[in-house]
Wavefront OBJ file of the C-alpha trace (Angstrom):
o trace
v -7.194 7.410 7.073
v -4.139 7.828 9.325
v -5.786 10.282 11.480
v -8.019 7.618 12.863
v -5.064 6.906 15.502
v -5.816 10.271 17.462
v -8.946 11.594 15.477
v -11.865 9.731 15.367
v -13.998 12.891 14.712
v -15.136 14.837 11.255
v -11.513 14.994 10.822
v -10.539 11.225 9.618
v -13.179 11.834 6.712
v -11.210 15.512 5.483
v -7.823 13.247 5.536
v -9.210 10.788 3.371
v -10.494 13.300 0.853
l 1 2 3 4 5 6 7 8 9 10 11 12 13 14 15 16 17
């Protein structure tokens, strides 16, 4: 969940997986 700072797209889900 730490890419929610700059990436509040598809992306923050991937991280947290």
């Amino acid at each position: 969940s730490l890419g929610g700072v700059g990436r509040i797209f598809a992306n923050q889900l991937n991280l947290d997986a």
